[in-house]
Every structure is written in C-alpha cells, then in structure tokens.
C-alpha positions in Angstrom: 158.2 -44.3 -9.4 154.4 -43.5 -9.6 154.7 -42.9 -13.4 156.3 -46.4 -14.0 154.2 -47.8 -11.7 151.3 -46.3 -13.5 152.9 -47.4 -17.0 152.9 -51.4 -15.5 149.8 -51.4 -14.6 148.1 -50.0 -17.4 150.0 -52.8 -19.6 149.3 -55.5 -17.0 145.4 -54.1 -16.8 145.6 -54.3 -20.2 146.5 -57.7 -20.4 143.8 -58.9 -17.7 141.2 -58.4 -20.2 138.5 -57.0 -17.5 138.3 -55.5 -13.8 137.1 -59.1 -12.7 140.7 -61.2 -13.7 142.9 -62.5 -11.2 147.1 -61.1 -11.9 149.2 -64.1 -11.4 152.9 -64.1 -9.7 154.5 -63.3 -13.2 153.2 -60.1 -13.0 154.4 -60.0 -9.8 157.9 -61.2 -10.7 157.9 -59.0 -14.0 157.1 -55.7 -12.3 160.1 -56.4 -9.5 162.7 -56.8 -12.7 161.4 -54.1 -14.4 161.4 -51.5 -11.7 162.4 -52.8 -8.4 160.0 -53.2 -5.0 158.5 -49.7 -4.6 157.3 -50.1 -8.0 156.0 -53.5 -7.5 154.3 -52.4 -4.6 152.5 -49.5 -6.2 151.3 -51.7 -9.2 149.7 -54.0 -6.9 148.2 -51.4 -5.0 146.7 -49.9 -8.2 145.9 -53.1 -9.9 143.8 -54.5 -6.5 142.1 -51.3 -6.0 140.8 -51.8 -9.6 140.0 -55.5 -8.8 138.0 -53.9 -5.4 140.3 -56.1 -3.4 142.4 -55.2 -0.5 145.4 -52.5 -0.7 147.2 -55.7 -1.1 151.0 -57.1 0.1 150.9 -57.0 3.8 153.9 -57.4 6.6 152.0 -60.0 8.8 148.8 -58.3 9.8 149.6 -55.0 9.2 149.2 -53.2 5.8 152.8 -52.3 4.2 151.3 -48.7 4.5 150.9 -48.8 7.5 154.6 -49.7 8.2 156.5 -47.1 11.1 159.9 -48.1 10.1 162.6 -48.4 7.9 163.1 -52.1 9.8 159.4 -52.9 9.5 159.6 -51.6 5.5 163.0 -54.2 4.9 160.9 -57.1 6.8 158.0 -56.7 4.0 160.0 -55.7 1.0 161.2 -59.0 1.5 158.8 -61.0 2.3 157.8 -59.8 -1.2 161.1 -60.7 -3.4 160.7 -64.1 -1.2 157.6 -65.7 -2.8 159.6 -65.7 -6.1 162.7 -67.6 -4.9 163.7 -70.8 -5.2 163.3 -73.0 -2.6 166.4 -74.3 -2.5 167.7 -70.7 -2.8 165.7 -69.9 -0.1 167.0 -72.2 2.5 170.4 -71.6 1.4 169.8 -67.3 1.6 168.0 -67.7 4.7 171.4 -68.7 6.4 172.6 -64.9 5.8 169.7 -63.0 7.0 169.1 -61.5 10.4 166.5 -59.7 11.9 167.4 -55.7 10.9 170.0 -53.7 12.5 170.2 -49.9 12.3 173.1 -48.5 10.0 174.1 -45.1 8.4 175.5 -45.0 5.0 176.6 -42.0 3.2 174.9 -41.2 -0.1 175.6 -37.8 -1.8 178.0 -36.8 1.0 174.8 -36.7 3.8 174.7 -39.6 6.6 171.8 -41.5 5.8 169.7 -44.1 7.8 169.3 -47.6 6.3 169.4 -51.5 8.2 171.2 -54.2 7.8 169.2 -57.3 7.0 171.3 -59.6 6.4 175.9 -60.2 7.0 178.8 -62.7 5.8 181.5 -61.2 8.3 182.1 -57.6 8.0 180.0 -57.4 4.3 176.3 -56.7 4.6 173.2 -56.6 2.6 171.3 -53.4 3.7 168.0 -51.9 2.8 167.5 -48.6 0.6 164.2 -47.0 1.9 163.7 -44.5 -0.4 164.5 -46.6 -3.9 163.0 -50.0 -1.9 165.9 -51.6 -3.1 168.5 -54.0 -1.7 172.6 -53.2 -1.7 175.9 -54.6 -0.6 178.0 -53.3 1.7 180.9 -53.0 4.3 180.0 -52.8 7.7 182.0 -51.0 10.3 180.7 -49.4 13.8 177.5 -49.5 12.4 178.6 -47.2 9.5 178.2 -48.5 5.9 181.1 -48.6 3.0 181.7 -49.6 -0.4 178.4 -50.0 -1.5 176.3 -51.0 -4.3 172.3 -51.3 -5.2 171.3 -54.5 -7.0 167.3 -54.1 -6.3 165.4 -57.2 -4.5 166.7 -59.3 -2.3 167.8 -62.3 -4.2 170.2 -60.4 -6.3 172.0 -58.6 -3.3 172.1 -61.9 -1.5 174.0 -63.4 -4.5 176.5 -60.8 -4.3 177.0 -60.9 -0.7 178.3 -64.3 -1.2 180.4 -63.4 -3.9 181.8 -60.8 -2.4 182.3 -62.6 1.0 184.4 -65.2 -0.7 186.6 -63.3 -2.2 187.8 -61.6 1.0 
C-alpha cells in the first residue's frame, strides 16, 4: 500500500508543478479508483505534509490516525468515498446505511472482525480494515457469508441493491 501510495503521489506531485499548488478532488477521486481508501489516505497524507498543511482527512475533529476503532475507521473511510458521490446517489445510498455494527467474517479460514455499515434485509455492506475497502455480504447472528470486496463505498452500495433485489 505504501509503495503505491508513494507511486501516486510522486505522479500527482509531479503534476502540481511546485510544493505551493493546491491538489483538487480529481486527485482525490483518481487515487480511490486506482488503489482503494488506505491508498487514498496515504497519498493525502504525503501530498499535505509536502504542502506543510495538516495530516489531512479527518473523522469530525479527530485526525483519521488517531481513530481507536474499526467503527470509527468505517465512519471516516466513508466520509471520504462520500465527497465524490452524486447527490442524488447520495440521498438515495443514505437510505441503506446505519451507524456500524460489530461482525466476524471468515477470511483465510481465521474469524476475523469487521462492521457492518450499512443492510437491505439479511445482505450487508461491511467494512475491510486492513485493505480499507468496502464488501457485500450475508448477515447471520452477527457472522458474515458469501462475500465479496468491491473497494469504496459507492461501489459496494450498488451491489447491495443488486444483490438485495434479486433475493
């Protein structure tokens, strides 16, 4: 992740011509395609250090480092993927989402911890922690099936709906 982060930046720096540009959303909205939030939240990091600016994205107040849990960490990564969303998008998304729930989910036979953030019935969206990423899945007694990563938010809301209406 730090290696692609690094690789963004140094073409986005690149790009800004000096230390004393302003980066604009698309960079923003380029880095989350190209290598999901933790990446995007690096870059930032590293591109508003060089600017002498704050650490950059924050959950409220409170720096996204200095975030305690994996609830907190789902709450900011998408407040990020949110500023790039449609409005209309938005309102209709916002219908799903709920304020995060614990969950396990099995990855590489080992019970992990993850949160719901958002549900249609028994299918979920759920938060990855360790790739920042957003996923589908089934939800039963708190314990997560079926699933699948799609990356930021928008994307895994888009299949939750798809998925919802086919059941």
């Amino acid at each position: 992740m730090a290696v692609s982060a690094i690789v963004t930046v140094v073409s986005i720096y690149g790009a800004l011509g000096s230390a004393q540009s302003e980066w604009q959303p698309p960079f923003f909205a380029t880095t989350l395609i190209c290598g999901g939030v933790a990446t995007a939240i690096t870059a930032i990091r590293i591109v508003n250090q060089m600017l002498g600016k704050p650490a950059g994205p924050a959950f409220g107040k409170k720096p996204i480092d200095a975030v305690s849990s994996i609830e907190e960490y789902a709450r900011a990564a998408i407040d990020l993927d949110w500023v790039g969303i449609d409005p209309d998008l938005r309102t209709r998304f916002s219908a799903y989402l709920i304020d995060p729930v614990p969950a396990r989910i099995e990855l590489f036979g080992t019970l992990e911890a993850t949160c719901i953030v958002a549900r249609i019935g028994p299918h979920v969206v759920f938060f990855d922690d360790i790739e920042g990423d957003f996923g589908t899945a089934v939800e039963k007694d708190g314990q997560l099936s079926e699933a699948a990563s799609y990356g930021n938010i928008a994307l895994a809301l888009r299949e939750l709906e798809r998925i919802a209406s086919l059941a």
